[in-house]
Backbone bond lengths (Angstrom), bond angles and torsions (degrees), N, CA, C in turn:
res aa  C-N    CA-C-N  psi(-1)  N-CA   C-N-CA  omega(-1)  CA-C   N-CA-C  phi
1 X - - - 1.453 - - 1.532 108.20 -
2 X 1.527 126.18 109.08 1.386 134.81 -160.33 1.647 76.98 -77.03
3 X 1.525 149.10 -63.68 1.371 110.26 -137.70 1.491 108.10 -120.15
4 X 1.735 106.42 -22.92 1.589 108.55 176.25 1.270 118.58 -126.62
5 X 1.513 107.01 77.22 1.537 108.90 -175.34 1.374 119.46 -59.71
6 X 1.819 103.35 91.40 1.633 119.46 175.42 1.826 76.31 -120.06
7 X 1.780 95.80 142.93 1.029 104.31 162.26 1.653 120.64 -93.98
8 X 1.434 104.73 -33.09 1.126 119.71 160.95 1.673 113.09 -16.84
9 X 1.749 107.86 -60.13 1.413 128.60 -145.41 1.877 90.23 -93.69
10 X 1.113 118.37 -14.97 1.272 121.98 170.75 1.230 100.19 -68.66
11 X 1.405 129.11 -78.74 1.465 114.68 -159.33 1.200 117.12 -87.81
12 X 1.610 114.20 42.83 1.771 125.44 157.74 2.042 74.93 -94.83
13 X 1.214 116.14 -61.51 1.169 89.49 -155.07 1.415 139.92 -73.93
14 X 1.518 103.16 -14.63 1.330 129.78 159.18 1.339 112.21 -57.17
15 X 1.627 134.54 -33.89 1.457 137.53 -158.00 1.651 73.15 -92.73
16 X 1.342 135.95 -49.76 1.949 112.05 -150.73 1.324 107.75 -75.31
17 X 1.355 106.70 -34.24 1.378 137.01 -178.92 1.506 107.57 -48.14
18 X 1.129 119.78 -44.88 2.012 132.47 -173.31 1.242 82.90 -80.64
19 X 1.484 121.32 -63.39 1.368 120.05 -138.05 2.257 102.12 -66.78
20 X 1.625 96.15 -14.95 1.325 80.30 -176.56 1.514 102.61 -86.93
21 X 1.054 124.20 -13.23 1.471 133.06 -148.58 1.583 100.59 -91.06
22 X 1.460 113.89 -31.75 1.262 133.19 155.48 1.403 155.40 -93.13
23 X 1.540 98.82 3.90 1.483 144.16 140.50 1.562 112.60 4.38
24 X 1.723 119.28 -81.89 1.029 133.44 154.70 1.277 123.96 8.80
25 X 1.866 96.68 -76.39 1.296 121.83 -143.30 1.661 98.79 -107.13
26 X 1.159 124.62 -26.09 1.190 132.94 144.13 1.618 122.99 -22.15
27 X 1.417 84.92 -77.35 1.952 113.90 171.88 1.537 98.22 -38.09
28 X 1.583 114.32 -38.78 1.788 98.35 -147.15 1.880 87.22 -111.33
29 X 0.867 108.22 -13.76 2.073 105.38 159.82 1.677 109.08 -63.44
30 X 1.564 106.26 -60.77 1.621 103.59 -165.94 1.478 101.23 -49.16
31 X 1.628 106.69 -45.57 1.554 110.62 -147.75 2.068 102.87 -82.98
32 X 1.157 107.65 -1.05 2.050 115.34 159.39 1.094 91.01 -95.04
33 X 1.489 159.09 -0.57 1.715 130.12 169.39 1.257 114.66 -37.16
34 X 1.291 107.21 -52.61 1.897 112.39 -168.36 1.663 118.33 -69.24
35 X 1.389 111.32 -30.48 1.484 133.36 147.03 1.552 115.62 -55.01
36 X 1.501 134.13 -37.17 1.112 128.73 162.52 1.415 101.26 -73.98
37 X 0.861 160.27 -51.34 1.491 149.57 -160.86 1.696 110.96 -74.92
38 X 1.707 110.92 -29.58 1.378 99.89 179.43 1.451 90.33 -77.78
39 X 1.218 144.03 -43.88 1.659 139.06 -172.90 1.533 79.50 -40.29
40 X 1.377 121.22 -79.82 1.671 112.41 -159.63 1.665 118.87 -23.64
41 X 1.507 89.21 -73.69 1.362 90.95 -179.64 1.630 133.47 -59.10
42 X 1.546 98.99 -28.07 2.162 86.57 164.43 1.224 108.94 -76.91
43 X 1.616 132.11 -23.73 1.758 107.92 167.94 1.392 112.70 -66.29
44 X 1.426 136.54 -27.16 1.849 120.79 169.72 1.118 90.01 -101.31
45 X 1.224 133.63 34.88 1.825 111.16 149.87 1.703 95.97 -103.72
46 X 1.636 113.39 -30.10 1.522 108.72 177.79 1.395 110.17 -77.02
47 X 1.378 142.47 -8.24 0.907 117.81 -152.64 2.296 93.92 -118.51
48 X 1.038 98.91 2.23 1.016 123.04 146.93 1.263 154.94 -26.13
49 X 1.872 90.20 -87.52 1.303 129.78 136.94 1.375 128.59 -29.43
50 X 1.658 107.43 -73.97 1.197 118.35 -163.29 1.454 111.91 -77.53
51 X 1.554 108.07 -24.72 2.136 116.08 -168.10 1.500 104.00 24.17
52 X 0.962 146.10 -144.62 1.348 143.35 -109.22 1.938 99.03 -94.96
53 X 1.372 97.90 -7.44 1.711 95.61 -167.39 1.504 86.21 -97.13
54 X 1.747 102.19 101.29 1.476 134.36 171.98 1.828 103.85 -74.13
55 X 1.030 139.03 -22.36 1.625 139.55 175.13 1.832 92.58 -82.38
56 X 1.345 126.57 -63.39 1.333 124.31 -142.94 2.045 95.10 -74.04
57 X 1.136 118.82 -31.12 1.272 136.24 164.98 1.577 117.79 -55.27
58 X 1.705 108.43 -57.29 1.253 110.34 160.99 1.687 127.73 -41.51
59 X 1.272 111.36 -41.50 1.834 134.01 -160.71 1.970 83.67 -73.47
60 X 1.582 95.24 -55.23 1.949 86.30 -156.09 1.313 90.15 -71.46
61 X 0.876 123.62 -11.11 2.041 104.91 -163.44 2.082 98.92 -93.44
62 X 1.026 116.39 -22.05 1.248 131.42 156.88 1.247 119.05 -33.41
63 X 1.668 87.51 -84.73 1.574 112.91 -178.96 1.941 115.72 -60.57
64 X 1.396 102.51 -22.00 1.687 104.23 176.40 1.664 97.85 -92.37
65 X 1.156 138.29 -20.89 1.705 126.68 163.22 1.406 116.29 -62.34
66 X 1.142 94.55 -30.10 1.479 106.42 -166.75 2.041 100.07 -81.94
67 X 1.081 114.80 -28.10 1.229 123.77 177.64 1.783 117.79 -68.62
68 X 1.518 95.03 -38.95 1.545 104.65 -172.81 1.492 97.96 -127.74
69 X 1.503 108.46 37.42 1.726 101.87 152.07 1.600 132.79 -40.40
70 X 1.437 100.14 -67.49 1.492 106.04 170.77 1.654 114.82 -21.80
71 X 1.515 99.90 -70.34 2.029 109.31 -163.65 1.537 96.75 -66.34
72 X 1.759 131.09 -37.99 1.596 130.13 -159.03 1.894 85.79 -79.23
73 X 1.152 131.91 -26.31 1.518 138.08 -158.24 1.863 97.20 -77.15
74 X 1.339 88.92 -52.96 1.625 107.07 -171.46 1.689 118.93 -63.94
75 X 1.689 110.49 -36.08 1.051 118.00 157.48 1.275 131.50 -59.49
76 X 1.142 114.65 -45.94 1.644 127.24 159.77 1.456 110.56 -28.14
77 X 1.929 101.71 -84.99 1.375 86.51 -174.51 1.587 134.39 -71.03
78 X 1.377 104.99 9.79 1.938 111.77 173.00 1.623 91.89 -71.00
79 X 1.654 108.74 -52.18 1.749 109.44 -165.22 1.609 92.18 -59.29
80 X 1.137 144.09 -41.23 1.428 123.21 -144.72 1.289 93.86 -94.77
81 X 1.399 137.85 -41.58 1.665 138.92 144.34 1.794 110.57 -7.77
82 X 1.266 119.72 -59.13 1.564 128.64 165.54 0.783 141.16 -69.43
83 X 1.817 100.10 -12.92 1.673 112.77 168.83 1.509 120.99 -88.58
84 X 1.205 103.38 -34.26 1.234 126.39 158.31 1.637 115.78 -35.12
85 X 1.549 103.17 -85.96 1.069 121.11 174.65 1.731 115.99 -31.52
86 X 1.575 121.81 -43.41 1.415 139.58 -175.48 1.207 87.40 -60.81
87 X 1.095 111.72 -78.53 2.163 124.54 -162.49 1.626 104.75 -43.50
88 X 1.335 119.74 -48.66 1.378 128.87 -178.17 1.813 117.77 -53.84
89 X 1.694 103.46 -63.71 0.946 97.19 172.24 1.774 136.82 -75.37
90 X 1.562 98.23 -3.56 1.417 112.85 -175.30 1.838 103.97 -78.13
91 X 1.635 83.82 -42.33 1.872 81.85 -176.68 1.749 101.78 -76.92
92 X 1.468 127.44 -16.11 1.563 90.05 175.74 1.042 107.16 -105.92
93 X 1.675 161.51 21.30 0.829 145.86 135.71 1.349 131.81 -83.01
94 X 1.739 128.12 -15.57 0.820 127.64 143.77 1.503 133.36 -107.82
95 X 1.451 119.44 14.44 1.413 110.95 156.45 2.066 106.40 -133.94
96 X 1.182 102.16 -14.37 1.693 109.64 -161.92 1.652 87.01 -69.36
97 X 1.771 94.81 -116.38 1.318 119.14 175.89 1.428 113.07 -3.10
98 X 1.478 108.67 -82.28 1.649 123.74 -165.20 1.383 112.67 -27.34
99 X 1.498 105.86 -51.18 1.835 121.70 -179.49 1.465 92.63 -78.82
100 X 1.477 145.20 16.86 1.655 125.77 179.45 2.151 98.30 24.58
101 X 0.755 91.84 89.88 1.551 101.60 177.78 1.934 112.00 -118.63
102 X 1.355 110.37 45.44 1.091 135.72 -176.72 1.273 113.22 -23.95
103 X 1.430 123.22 -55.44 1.478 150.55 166.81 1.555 98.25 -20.28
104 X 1.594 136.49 -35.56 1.158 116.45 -135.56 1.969 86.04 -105.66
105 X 1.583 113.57 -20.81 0.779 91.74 -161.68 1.740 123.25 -98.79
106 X 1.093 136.88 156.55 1.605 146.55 -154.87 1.162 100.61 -50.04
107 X 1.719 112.49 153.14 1.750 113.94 -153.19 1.920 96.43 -75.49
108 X 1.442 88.58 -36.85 1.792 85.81 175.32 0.995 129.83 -75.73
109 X 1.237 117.34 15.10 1.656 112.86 163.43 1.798 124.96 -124.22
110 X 1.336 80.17 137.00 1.945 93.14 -155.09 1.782 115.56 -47.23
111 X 1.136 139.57 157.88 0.905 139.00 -163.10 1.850 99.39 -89.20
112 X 0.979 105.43 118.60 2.149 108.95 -175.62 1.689 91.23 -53.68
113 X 1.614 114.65 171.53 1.360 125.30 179.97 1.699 98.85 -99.16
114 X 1.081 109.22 155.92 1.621 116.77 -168.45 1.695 89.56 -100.83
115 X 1.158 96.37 158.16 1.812 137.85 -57.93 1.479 92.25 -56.90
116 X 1.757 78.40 148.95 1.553 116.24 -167.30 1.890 89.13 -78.35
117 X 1.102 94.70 140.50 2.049 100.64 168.03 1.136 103.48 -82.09
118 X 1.523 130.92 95.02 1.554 140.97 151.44 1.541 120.52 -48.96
119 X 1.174 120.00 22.67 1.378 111.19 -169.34 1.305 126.91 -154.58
120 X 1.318 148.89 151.02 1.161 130.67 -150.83 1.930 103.25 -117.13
121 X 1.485 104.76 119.34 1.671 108.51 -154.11 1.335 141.80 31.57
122 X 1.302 104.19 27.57 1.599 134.64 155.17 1.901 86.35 85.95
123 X 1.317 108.57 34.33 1.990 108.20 -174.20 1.900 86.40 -88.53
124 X 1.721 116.10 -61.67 1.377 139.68 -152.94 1.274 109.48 -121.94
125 X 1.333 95.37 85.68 2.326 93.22 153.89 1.437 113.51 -59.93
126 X 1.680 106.02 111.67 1.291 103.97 -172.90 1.553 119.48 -86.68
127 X 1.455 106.29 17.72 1.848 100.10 176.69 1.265 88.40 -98.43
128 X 1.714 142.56 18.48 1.492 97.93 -177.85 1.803 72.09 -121.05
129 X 1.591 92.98 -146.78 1.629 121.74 -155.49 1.902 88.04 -110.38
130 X 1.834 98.82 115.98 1.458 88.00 174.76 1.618 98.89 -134.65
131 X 1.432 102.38 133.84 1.503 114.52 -146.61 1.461 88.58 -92.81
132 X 1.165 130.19 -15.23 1.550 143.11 133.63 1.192 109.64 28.78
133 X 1.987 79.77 -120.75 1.397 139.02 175.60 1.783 96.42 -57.06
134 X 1.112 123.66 -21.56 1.322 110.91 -174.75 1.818 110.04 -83.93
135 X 1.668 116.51 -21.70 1.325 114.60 170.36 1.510 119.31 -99.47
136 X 1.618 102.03 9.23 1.361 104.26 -175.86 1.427 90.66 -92.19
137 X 1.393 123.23 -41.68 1.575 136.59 -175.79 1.762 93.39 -50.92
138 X 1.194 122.75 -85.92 1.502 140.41 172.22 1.608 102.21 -1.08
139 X 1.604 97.00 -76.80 1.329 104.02 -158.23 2.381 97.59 -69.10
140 X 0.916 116.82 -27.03 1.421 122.89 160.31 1.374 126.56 -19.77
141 X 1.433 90.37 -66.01 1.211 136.18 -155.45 1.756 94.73 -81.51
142 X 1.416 117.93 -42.19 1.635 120.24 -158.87 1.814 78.07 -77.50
143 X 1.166 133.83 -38.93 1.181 131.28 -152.75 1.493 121.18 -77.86
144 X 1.248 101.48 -39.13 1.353 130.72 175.65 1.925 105.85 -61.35
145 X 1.054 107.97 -58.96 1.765 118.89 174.98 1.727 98.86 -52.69
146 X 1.302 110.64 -71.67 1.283 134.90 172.50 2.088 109.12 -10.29
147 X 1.338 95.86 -73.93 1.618 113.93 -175.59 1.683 95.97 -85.91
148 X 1.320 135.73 10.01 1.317 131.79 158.16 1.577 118.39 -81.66
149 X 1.446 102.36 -45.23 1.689 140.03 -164.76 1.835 86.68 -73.01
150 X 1.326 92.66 -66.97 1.590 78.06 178.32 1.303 150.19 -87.57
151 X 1.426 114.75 8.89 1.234 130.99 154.45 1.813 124.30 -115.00
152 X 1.608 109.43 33.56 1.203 107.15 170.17 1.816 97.02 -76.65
153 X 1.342 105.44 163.18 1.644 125.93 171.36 1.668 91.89 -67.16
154 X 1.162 134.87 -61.55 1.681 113.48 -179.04 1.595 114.89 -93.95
155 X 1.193 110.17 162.90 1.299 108.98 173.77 1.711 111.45 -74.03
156 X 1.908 88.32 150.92 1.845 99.77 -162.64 1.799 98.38 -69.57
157 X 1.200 94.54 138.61 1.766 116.12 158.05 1.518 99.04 -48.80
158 X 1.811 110.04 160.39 0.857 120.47 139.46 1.862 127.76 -59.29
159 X 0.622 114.18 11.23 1.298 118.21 179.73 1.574 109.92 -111.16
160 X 1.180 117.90 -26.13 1.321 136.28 -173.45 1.852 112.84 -74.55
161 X 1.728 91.05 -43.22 1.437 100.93 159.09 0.867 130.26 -80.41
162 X 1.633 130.65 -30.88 1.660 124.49 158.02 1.597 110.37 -44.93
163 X 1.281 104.49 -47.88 1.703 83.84 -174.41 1.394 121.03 -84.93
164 X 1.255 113.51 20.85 1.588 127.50 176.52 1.799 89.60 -73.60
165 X 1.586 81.58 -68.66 1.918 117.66 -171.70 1.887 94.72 -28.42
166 X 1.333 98.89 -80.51 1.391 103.67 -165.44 1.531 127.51 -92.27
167 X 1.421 109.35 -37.89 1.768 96.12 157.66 1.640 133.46 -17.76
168 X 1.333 122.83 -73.45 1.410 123.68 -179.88 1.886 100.77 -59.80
169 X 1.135 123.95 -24.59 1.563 117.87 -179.32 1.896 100.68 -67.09
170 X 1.177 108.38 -57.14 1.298 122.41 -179.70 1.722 115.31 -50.84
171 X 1.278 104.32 -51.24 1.574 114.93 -173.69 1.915 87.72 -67.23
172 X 1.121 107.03 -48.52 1.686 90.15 -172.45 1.525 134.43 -40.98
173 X 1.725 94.11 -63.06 1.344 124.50 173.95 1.930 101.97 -76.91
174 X 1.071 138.12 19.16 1.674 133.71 157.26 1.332 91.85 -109.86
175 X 1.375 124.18 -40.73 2.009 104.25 -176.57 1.618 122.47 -80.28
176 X 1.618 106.68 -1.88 1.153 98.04 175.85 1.287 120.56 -66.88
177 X 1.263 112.65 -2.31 2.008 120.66 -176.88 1.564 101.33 -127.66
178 X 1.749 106.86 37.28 1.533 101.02 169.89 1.464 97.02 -130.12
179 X 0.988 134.38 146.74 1.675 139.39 162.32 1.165 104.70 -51.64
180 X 1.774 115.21 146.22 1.106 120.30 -175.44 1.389 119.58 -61.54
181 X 1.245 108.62 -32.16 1.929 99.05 178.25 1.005 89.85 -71.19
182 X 1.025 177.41 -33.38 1.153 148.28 -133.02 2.040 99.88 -100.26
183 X 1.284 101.35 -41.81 1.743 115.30 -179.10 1.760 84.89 -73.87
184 X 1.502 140.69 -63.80 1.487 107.28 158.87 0.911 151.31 21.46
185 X 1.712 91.98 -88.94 1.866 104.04 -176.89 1.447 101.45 -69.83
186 X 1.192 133.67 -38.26 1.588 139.26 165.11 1.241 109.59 -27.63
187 X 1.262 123.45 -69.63 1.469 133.30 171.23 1.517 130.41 -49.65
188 X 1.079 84.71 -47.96 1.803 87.13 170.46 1.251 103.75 -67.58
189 X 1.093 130.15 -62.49 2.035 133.00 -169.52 1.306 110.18 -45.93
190 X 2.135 111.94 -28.31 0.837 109.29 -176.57 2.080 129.46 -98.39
191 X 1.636 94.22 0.28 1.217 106.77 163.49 2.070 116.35 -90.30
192 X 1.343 102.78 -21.19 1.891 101.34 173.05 1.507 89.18 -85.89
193 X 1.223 154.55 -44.69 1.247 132.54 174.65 1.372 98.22 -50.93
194 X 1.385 143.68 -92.94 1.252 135.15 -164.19 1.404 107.13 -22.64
195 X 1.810 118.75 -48.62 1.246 115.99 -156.81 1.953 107.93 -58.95
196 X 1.571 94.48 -45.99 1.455 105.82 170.94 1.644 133.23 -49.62
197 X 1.238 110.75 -19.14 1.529 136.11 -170.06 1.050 98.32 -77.23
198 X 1.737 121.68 -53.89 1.521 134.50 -159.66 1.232 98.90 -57.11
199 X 1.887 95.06 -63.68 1.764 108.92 -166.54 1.947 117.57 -51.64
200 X 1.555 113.32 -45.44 1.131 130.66 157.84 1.506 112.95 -23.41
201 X 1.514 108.27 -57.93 1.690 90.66 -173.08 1.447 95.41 -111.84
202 X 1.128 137.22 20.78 1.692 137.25 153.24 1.505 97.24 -74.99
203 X 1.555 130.10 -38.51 1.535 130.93 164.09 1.408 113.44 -50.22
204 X 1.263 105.39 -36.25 1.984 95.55 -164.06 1.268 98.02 -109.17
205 X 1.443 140.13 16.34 1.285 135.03 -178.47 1.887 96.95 -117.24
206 X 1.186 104.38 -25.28 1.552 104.14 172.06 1.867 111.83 -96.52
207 X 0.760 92.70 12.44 1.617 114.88 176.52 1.409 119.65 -114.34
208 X 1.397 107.31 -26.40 1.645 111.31 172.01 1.474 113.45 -95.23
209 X 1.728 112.21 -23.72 1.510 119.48 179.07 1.781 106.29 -79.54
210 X 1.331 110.17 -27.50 1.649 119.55 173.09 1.263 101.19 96.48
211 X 1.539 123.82 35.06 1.691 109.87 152.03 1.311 118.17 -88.87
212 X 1.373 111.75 -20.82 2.008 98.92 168.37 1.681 126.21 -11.44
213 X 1.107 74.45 -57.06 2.286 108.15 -141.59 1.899 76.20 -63.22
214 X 1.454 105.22 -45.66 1.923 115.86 -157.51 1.692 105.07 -74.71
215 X 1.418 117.52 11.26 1.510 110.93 -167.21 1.467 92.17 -105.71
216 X 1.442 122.77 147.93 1.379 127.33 174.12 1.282 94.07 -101.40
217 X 1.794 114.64 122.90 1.379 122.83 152.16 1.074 125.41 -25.83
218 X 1.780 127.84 138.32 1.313 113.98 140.06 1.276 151.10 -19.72
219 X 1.189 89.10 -56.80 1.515 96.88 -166.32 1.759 97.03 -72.91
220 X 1.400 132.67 -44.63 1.677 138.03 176.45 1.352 85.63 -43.06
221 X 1.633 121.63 -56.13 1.963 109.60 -138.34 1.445 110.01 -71.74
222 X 1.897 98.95 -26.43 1.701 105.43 174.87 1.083 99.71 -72.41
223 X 1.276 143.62 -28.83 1.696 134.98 -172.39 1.206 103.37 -47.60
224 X 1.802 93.97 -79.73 1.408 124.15 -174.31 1.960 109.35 -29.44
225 X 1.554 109.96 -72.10 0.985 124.65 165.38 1.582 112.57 -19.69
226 X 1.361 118.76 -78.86 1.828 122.66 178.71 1.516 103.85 -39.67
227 X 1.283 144.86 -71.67 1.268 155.02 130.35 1.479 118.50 41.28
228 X 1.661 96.60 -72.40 1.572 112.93 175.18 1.080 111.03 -56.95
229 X 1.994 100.55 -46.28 2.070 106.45 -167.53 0.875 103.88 -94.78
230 X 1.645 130.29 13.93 1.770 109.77 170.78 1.791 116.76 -119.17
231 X 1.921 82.64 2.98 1.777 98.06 -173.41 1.623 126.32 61.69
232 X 1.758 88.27 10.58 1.678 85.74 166.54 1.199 111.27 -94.93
């Protein structure tokens, strides 16, 4: 941070910063949800089927991975993207940073000024446990499921509401033994998801009223635009 060394304010910008960079792939996770849910439902429609014949169950559940490789492939690497992210921020706020362990980091990058500001506007020291940020995360988190549940295209499973129910209970009581940046970066990822949710059905509500079709592209308006200022 060249002028306000908050670390806090770093990983807002580091979290928008990924999140655009990963944009893409983002786009193409949300948009297999409904493809993850039919996967759901042919494994308890096979397992159904098959009851106690554990081989004939084995064969279809095979042959249906093998069907929806692509979307089960794609999920993977979003989950290992988050695992990542977990391990990363877990080791520098509770073993990196804290120890200033300078040594670890690349010869081209400058050595930070001591002491580093661990905290986000001097509110949250993020190497310790802030029971905070951990119910701000919670309640986030209930909200986020919440405006998912109720704007999926089918109505939510019972299962969909258990993890309404108990998710944010769970996320609470697992971050109480994580450093606060780390429940942080949680929070932030989990307010541009919200942010994305909004925009999502601000898309399909201006799409059902019929202003889509009436918006001039970018890329036309810069045409158009050069046009005027170049008098061609």
């Amino acid at each position: 941070m060249p002028i306000y060394k908050d670390m806090g304010i770093a990983i807002i910008i580091f979290v928008v910063v990924m999140n655009i960079i990963l944009s893409p792939l983002r786009k193409r996770v949300e948009g297999s949800e409904e493809e993850q849910e039919i996967i759901m439902a042919e494994l308890k429609e096979a397992e159904k089927k098959y009851g106690s014949d554990a081989l004939g169950f084995k064969k279809a559940k095979k042959q249906m991975l093998k069907k929806h490789r692509k979307t089960i492939n794609l999920r993977g690497f979003d989950l290992l993207i988050e695992g990542i992210y977990f391990i990363t921020f877990w080791w520098v706020f509770a073993k990196g940073l804290p120890q200033q362990d300078w040594n670890l980091l690349y010869s081209w990058v400058p050595k930070p000024p001591d002491p580093v500001n661990l905290t986000f506007l001097n509110l949250f020291d993020l190497t310790t446990v802030s029971w905070t940020l951990n119910l701000i995360s919670a309640v986030g988190l209930f909200i986020v499921l919440f405006l998912k549940n109720w704007w999926k295209p089918k109505k939510a499973s019972r299962e969909d509401y258990l993890i309404l129910v108990w998710a944010p209970f769970a996320a609470y009581f697992i971050s109480s033994k994580l450093p606060a940046g780390q429940e942080f970066f949680f929070t932030i990822t989990e307010v541009l998801h919200f942010i994305r949710l909004i925009s999502n059905q601000i898309k399909k509500i201006r799409k059902k009223l019929g202003f889509e079709e009436s918006i001039l592209p970018i890329k036309d308006f810069a045409k158009t635009g050069w046009k005027q200022i170049s008098g061609g």
